[in-house]
PDB file of N, CA, C, O and CB in Angstrom:
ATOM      1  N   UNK A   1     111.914 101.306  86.918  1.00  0.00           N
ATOM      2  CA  UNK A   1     111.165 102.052  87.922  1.00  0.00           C
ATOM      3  C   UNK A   1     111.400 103.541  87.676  1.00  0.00           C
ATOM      4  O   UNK A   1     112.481 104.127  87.724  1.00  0.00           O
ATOM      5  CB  UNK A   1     111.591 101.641  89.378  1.00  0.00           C
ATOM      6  N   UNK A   2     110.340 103.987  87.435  1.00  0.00           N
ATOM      7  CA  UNK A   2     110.438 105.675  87.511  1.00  0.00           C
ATOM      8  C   UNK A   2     111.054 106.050  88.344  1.00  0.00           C
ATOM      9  O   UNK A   2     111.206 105.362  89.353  1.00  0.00           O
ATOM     10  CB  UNK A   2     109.356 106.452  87.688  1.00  0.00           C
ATOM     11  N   UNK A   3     111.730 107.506  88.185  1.00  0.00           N
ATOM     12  CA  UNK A   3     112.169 108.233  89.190  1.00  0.00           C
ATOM     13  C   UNK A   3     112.731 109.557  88.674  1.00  0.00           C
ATOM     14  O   UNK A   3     113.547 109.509  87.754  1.00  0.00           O
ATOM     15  CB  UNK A   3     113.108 107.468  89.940  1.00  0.00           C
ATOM     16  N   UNK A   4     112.217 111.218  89.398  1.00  0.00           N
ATOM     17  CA  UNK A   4     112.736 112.213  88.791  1.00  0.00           C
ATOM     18  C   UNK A   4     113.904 112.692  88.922  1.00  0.00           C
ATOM     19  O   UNK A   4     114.326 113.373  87.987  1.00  0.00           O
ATOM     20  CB  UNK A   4     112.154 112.973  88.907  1.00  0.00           C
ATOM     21  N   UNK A   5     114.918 112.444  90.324  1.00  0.00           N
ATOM     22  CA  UNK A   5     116.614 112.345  90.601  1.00  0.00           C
ATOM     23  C   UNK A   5     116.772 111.625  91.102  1.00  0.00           C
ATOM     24  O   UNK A   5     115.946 111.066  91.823  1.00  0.00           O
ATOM     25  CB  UNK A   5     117.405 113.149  91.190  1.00  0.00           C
ATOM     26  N   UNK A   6     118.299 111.214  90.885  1.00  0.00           N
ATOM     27  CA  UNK A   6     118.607 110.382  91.347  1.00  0.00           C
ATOM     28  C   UNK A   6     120.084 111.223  92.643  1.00  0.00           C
ATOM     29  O   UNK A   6     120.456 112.395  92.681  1.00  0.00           O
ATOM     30  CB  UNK A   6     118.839 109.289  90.041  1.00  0.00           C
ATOM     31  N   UNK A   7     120.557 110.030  93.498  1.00  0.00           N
ATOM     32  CA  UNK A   7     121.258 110.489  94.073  1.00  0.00           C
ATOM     33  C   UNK A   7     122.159 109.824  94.981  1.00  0.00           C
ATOM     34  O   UNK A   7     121.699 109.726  96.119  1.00  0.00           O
ATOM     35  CB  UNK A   7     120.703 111.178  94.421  1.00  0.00           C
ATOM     36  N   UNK A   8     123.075 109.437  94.845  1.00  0.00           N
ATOM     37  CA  UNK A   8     124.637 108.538  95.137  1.00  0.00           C
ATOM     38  C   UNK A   8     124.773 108.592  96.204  1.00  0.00           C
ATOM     39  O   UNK A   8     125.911 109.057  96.157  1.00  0.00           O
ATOM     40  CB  UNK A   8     126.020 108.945  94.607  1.00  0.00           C
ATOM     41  N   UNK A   9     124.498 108.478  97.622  1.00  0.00           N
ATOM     42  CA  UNK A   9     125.231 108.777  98.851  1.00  0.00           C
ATOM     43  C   UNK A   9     126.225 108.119  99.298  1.00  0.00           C
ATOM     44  O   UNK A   9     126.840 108.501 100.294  1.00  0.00           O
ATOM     45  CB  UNK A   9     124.562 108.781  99.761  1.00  0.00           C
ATOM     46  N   UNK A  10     126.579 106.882  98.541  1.00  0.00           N
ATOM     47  CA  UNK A  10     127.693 106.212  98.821  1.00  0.00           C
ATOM     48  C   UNK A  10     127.783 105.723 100.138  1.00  0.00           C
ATOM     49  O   UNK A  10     126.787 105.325 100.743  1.00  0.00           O
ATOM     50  CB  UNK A  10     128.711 106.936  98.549  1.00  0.00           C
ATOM     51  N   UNK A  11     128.753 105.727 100.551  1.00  0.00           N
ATOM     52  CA  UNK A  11     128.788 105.209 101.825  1.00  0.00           C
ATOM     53  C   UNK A  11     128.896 106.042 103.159  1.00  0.00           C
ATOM     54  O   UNK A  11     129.650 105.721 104.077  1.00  0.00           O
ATOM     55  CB  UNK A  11     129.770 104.411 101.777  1.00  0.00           C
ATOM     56  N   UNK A  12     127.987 107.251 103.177  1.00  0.00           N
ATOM     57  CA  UNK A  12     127.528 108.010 104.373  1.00  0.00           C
ATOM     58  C   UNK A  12     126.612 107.307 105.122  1.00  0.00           C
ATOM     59  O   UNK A  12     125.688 106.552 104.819  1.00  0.00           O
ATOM     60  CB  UNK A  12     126.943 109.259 104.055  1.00  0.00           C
ATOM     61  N   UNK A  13     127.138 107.784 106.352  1.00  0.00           N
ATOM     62  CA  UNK A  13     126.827 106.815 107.129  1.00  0.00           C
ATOM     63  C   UNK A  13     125.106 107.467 107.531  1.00  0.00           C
ATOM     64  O   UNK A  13     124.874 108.633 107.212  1.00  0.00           O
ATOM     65  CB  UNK A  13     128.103 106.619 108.443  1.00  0.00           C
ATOM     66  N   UNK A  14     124.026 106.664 108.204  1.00  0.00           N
ATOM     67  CA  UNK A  14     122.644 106.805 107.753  1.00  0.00           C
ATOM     68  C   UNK A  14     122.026 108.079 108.530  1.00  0.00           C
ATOM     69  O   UNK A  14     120.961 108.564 108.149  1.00  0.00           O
ATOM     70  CB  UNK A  14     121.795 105.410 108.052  1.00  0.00           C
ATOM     71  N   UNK A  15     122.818 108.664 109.762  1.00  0.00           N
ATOM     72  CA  UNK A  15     122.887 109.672 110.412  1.00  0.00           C
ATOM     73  C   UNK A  15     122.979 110.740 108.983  1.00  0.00           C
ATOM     74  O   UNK A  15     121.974 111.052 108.344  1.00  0.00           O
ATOM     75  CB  UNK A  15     124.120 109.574 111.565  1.00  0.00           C
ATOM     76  N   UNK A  16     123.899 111.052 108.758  1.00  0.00           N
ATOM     77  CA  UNK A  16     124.140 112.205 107.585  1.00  0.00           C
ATOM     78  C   UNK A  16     123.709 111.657 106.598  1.00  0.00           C
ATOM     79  O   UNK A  16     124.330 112.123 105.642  1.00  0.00           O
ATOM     80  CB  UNK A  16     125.547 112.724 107.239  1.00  0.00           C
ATOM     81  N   UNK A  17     122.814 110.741 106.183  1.00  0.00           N
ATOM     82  CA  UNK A  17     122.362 110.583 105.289  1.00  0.00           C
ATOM     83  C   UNK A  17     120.966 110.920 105.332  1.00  0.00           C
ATOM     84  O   UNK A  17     120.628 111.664 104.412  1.00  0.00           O
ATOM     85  CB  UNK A  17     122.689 109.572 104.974  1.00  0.00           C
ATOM     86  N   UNK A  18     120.067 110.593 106.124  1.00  0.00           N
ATOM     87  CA  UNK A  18     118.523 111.245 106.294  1.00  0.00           C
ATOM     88  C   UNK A  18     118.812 112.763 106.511  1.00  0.00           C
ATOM     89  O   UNK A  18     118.088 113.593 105.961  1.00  0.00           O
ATOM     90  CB  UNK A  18     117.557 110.570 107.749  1.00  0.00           C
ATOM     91  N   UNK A  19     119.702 113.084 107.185  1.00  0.00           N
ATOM     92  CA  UNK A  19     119.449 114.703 106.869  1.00  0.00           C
ATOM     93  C   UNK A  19     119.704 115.093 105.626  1.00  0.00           C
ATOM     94  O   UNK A  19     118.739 115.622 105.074  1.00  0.00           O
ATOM     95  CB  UNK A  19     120.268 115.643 107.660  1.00  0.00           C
ATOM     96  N   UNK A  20     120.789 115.001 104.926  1.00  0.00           N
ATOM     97  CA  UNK A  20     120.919 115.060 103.441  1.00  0.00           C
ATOM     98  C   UNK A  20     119.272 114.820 102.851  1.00  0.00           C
ATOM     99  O   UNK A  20     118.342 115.596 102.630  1.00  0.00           O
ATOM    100  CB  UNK A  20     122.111 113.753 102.880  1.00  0.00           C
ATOM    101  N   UNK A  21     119.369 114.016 102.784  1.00  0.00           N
ATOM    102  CA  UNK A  21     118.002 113.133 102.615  1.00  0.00           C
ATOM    103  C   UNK A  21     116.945 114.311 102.548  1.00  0.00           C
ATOM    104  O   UNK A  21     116.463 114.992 101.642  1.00  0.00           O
ATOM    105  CB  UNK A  21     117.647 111.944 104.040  1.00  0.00           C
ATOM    106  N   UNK A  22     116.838 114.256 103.603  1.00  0.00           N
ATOM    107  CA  UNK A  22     115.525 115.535 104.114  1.00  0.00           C
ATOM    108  C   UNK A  22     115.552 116.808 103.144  1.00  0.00           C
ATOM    109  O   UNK A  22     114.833 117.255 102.251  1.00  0.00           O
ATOM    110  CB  UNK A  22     115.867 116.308 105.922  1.00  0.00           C
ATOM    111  N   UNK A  23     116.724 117.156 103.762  1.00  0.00           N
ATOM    112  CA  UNK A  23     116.820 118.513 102.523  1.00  0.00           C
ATOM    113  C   UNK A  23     116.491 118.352 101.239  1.00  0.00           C
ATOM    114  O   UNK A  23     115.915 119.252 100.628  1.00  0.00           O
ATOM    115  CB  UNK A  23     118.185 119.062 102.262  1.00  0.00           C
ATOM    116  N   UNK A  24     116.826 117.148 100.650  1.00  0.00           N
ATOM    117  CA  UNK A  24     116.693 117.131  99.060  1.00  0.00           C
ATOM    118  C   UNK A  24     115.225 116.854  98.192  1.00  0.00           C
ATOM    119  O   UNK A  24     114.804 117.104  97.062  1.00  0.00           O
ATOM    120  CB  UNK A  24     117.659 115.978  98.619  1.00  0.00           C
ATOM    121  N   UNK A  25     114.537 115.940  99.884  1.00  0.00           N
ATOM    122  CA  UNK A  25     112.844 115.695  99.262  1.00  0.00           C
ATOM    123  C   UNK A  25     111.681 116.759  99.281  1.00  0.00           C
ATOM    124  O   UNK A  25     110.615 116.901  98.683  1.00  0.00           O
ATOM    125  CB  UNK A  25     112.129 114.540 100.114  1.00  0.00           C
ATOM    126  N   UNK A  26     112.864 117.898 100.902  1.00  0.00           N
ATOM    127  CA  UNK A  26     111.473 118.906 100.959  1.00  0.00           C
ATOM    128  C   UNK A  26     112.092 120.034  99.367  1.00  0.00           C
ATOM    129  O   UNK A  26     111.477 121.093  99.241  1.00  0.00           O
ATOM    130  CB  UNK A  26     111.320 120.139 103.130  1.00  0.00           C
ATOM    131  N   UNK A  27     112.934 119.812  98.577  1.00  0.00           N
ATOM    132  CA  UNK A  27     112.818 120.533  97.432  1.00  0.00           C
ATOM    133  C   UNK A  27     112.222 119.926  96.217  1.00  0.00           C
ATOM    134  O   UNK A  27     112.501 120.404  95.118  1.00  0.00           O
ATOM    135  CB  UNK A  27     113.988 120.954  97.148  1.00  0.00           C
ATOM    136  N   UNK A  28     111.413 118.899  96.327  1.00  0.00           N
ATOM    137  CA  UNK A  28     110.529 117.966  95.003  1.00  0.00           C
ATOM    138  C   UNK A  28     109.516 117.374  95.172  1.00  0.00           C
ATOM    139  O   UNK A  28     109.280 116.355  94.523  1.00  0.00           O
ATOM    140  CB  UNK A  28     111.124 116.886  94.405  1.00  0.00           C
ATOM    141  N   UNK A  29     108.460 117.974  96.300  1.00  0.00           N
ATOM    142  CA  UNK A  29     107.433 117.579  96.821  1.00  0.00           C
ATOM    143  C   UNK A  29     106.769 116.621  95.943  1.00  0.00           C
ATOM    144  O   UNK A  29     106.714 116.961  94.761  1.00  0.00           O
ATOM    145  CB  UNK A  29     106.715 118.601  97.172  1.00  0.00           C
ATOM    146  N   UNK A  30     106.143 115.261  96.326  1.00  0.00           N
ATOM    147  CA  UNK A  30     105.470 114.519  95.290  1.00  0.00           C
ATOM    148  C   UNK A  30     106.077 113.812  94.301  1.00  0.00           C
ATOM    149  O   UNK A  30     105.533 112.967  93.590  1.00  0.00           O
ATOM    150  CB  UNK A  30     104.759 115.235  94.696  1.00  0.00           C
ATOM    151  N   UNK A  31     107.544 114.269  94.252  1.00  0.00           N
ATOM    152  CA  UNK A  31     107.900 113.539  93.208  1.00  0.00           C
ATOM    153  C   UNK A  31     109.303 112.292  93.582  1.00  0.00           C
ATOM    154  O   UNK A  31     109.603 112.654  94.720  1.00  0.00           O
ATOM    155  CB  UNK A  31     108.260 114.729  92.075  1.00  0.00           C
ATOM    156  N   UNK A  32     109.923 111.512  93.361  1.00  0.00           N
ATOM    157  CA  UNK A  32     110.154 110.319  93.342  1.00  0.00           C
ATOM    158  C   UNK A  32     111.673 110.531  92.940  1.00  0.00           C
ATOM    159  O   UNK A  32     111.964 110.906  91.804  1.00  0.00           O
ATOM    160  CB  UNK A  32     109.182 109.489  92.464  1.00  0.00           C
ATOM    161  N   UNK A  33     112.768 110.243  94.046  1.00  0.00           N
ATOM    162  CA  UNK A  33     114.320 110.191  94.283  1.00  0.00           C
ATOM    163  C   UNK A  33     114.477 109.093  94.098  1.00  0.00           C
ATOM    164  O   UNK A  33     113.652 108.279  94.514  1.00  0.00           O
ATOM    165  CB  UNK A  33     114.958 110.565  95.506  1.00  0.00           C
ATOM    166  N   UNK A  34     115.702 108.674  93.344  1.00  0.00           N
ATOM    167  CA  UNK A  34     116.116 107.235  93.663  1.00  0.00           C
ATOM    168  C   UNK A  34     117.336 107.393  94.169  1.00  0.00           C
ATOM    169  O   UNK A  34     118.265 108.083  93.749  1.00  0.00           O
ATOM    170  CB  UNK A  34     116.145 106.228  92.510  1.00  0.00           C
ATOM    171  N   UNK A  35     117.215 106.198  95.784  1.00  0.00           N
ATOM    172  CA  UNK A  35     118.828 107.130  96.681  1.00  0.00           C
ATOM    173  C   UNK A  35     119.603 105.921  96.122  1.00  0.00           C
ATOM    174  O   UNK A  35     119.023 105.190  95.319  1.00  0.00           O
ATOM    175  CB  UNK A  35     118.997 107.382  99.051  1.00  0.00           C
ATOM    176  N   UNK A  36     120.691 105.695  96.435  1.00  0.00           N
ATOM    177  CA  UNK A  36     121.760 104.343  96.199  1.00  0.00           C
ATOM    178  C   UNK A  36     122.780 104.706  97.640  1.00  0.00           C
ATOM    179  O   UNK A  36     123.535 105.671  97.765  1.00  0.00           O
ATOM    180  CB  UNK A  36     122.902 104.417  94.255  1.00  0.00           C
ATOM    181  N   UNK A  37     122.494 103.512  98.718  1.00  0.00           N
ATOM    182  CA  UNK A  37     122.796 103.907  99.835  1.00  0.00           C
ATOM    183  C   UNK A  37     123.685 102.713 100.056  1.00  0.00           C
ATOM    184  O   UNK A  37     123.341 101.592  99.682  1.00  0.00           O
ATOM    185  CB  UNK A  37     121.658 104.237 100.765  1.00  0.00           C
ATOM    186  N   UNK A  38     124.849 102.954 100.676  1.00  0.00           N
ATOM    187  CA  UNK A  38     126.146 101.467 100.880  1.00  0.00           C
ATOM    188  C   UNK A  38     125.931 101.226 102.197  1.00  0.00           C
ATOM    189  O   UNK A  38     126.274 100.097 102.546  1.00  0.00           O
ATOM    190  CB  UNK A  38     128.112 101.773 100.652  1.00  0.00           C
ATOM    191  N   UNK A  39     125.492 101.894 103.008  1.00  0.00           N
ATOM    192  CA  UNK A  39     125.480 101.903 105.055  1.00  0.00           C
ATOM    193  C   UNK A  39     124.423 100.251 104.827  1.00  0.00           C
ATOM    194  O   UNK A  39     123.510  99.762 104.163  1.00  0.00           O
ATOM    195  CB  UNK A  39     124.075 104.064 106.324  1.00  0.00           C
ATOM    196  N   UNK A  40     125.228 100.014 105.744  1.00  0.00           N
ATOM    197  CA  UNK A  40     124.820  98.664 106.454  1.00  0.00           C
ATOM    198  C   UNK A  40     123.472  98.672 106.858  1.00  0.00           C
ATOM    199  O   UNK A  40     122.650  97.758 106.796  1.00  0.00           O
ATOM    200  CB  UNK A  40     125.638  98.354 107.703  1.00  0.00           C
ATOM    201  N   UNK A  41     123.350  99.824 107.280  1.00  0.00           N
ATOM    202  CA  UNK A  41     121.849 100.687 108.163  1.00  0.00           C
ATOM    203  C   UNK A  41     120.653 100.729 107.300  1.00  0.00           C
ATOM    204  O   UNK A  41     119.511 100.511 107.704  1.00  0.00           O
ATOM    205  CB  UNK A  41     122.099 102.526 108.567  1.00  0.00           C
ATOM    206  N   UNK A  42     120.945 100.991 106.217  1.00  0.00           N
ATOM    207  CA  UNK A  42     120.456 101.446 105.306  1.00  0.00           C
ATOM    208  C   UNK A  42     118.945 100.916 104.570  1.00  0.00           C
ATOM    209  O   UNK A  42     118.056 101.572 104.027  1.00  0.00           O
ATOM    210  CB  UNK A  42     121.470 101.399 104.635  1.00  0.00           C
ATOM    211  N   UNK A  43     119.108  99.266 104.844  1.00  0.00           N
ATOM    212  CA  UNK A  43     117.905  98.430 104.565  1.00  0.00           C
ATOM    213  C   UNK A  43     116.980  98.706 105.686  1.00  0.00           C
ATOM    214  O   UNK A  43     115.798  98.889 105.393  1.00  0.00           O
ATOM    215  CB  UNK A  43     118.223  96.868 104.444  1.00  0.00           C
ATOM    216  N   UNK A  44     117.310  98.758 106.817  1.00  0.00           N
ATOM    217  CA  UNK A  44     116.238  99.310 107.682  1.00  0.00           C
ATOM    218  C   UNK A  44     115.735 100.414 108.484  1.00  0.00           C
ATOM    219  O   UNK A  44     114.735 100.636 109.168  1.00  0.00           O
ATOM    220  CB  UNK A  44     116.199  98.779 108.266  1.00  0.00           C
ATOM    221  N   UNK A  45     117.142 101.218 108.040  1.00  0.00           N
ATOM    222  CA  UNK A  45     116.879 102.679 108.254  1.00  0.00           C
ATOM    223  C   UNK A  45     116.095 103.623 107.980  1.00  0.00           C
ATOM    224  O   UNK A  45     115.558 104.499 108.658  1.00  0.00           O
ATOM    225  CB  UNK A  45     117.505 103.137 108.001  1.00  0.00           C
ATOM    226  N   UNK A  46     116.074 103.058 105.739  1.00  0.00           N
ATOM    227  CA  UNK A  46     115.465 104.425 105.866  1.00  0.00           C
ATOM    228  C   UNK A  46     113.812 103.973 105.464  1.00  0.00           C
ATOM    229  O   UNK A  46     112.954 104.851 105.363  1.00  0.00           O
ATOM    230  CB  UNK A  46     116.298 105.712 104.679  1.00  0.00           C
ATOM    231  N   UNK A  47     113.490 102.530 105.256  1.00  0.00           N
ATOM    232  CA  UNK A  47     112.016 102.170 105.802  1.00  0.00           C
ATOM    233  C   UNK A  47     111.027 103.145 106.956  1.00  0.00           C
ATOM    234  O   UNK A  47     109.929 103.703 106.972  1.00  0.00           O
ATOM    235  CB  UNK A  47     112.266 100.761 106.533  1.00  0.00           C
ATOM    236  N   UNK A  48     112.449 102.883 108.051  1.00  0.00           N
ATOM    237  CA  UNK A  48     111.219 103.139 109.144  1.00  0.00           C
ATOM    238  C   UNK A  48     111.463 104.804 109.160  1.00  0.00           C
ATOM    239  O   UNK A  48     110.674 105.560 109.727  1.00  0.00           O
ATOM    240  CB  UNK A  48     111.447 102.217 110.986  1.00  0.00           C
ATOM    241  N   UNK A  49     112.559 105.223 108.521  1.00  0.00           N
ATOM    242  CA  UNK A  49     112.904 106.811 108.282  1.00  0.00           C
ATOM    243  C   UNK A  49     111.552 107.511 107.355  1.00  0.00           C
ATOM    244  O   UNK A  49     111.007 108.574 107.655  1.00  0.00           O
ATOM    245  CB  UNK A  49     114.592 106.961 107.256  1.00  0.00           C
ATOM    246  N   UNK A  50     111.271 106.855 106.471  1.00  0.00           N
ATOM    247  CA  UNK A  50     110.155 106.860 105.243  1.00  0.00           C
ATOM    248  C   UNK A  50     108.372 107.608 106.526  1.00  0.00           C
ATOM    249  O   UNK A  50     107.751 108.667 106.620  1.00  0.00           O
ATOM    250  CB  UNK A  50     109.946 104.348 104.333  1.00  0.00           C
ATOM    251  N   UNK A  51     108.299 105.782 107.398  1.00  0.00           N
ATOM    252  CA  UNK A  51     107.425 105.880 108.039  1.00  0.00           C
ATOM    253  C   UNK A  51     107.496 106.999 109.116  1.00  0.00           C
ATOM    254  O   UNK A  51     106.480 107.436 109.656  1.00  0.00           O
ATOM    255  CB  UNK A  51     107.247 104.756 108.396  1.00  0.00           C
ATOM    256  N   UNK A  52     108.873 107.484 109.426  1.00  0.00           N
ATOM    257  CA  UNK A  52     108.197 108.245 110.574  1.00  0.00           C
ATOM    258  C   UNK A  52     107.991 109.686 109.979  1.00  0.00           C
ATOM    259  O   UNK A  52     107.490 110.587 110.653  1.00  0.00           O
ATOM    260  CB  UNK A  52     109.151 108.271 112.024  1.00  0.00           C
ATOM    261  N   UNK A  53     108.471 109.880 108.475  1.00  0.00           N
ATOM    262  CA  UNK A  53     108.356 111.392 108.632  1.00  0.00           C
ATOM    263  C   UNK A  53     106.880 111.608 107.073  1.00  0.00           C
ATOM    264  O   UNK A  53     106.489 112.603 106.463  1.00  0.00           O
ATOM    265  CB  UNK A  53     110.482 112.374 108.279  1.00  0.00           C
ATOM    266  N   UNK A  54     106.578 110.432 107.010  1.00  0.00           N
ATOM    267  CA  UNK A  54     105.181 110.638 106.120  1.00  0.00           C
ATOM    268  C   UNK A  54     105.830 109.969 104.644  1.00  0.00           C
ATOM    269  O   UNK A  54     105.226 109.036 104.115  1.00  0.00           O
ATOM    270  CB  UNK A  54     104.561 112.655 105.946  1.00  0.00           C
ATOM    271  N   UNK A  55     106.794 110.386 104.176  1.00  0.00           N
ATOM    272  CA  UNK A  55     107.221 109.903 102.794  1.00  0.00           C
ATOM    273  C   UNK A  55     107.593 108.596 102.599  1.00  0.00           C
ATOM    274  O   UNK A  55     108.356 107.859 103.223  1.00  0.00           O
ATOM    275  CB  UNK A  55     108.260 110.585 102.336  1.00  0.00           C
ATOM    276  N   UNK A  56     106.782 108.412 101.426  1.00  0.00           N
ATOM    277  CA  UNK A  56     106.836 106.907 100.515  1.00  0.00           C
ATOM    278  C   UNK A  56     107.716 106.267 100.142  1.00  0.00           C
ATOM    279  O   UNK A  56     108.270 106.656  99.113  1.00  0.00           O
ATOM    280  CB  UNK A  56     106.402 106.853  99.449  1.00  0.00           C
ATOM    281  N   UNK A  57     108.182 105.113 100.759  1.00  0.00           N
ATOM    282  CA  UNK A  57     109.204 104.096 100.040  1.00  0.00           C
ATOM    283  C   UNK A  57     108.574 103.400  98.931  1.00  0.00           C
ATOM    284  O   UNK A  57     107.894 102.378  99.027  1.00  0.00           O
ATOM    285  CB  UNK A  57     109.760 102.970 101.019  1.00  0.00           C
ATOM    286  N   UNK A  58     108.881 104.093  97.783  1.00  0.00           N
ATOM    287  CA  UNK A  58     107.566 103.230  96.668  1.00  0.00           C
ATOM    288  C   UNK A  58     108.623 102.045  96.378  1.00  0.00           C
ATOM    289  O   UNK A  58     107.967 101.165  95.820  1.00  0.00           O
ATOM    290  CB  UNK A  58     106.872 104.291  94.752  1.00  0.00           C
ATOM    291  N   UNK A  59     109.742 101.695  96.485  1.00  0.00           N
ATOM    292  CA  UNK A  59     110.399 100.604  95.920  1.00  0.00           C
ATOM    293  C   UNK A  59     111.899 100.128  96.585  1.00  0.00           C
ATOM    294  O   UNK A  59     112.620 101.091  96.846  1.00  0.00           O
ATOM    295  CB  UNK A  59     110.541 100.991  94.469  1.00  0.00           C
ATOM    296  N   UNK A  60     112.345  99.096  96.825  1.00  0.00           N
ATOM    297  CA  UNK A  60     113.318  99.070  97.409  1.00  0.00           C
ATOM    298  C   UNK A  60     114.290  97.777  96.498  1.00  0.00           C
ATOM    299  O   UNK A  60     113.879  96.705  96.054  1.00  0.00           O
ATOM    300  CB  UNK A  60     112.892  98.908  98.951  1.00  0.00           C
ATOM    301  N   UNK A  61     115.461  98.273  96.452  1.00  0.00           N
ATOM    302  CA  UNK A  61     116.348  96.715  95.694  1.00  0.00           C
ATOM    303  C   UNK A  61     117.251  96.709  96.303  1.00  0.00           C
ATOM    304  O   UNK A  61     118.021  97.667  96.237  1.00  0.00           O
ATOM    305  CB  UNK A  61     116.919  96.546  94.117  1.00  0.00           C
ATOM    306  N   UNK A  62     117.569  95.372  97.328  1.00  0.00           N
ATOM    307  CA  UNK A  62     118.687  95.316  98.067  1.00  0.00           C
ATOM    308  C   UNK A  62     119.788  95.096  97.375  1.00  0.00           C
ATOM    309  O   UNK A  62     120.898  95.523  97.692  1.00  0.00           O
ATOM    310  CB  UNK A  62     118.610  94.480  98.968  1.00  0.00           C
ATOM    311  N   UNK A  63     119.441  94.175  96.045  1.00  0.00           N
ATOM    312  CA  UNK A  63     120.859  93.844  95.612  1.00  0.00           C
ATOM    313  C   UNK A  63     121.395  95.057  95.321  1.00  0.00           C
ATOM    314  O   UNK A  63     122.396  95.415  95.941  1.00  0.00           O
ATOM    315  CB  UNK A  63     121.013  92.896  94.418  1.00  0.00           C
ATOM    316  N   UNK A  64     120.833  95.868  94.357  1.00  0.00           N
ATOM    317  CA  UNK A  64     121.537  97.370  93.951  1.00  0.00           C
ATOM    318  C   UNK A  64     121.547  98.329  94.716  1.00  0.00           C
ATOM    319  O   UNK A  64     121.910  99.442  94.335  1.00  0.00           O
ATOM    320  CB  UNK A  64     121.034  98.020  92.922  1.00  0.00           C
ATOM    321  N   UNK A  65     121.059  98.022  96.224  1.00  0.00           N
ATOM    322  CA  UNK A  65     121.255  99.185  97.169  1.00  0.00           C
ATOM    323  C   UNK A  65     120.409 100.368  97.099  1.00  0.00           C
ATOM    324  O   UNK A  65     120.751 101.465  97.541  1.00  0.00           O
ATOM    325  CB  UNK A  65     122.521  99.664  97.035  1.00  0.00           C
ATOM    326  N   UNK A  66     119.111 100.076  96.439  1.00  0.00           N
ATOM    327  CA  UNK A  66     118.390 101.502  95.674  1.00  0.00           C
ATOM    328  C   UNK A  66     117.331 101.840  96.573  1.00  0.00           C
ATOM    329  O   UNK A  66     116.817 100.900  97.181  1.00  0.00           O
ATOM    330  CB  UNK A  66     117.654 101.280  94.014  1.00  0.00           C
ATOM    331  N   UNK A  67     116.888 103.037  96.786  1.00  0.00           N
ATOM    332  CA  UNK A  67     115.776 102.852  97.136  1.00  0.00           C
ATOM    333  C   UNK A  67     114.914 104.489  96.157  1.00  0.00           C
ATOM    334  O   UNK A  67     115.246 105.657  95.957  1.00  0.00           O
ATOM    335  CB  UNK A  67     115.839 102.672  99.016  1.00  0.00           C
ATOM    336  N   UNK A  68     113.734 103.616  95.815  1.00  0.00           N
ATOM    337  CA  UNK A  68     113.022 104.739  95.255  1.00  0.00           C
ATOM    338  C   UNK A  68     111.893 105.285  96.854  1.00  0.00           C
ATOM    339  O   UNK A  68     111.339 104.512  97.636  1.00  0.00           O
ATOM    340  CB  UNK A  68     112.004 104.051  93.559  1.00  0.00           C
ATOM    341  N   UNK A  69     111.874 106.932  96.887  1.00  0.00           N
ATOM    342  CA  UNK A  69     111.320 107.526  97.774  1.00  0.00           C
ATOM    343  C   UNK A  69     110.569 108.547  96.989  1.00  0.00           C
ATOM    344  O   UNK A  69     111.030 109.268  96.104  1.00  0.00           O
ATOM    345  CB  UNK A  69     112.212 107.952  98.773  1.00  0.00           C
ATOM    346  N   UNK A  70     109.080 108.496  97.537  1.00  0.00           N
ATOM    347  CA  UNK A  70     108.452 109.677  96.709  1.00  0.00           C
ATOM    348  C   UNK A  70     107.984 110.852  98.291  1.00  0.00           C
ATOM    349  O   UNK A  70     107.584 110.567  99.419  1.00  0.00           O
ATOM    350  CB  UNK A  70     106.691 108.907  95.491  1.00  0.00           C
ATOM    351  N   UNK A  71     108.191 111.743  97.834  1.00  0.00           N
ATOM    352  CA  UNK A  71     108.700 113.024  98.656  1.00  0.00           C
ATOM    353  C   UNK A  71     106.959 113.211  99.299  1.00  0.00           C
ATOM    354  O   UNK A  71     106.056 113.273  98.465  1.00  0.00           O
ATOM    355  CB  UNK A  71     109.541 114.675  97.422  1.00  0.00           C
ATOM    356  N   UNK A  72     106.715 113.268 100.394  1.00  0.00           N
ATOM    357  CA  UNK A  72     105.288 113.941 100.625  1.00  0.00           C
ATOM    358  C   UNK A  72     105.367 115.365  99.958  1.00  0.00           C
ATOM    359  O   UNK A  72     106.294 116.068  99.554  1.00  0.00           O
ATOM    360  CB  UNK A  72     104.888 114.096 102.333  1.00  0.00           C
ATOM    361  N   UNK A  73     103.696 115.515 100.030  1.00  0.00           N
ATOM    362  CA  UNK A  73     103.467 116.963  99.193  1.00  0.00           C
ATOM    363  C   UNK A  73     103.399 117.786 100.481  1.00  0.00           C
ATOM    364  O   UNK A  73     103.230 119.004 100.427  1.00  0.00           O
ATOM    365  CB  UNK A  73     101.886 117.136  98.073  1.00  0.00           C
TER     366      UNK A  73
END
């Protein structure tokens, strides 16, 4: 799966992680993060996190914890 960064958050919890988050997509408009997220939260967090603020969950792998996000323009 494509993706232009990538980015480890380990096990921050999903609060400090969408803000992290935020900051890092409004600097790559359009283009495609792959996060690797350990929070428990995380499978359904940042879905509906995706939906509420416009940006694309183009891909998700639970086993590897990944999620590819492409940044609105």
């Amino acid at each position: 799966m494509h993706f232009d960064a990538e980015w480890d958050a380990k096990d921050m919890s999903c609060g400090d992680l969408v803000l992290d988050l935020r900051s890092r997509l409004r600097k790559m408009p359009g283009k495609v993060l792959k996060v690797i997220a350990r929070d428990p939260g995380a499978p359904s967090d940042l879905p509906a996190w995706c939906k509420m603020t416009g940006d694309e969950l183009v891909h998700q792998d639970p086993v590897a914890q990944a999620y590819w996000i492409r940044a609105r323009l």
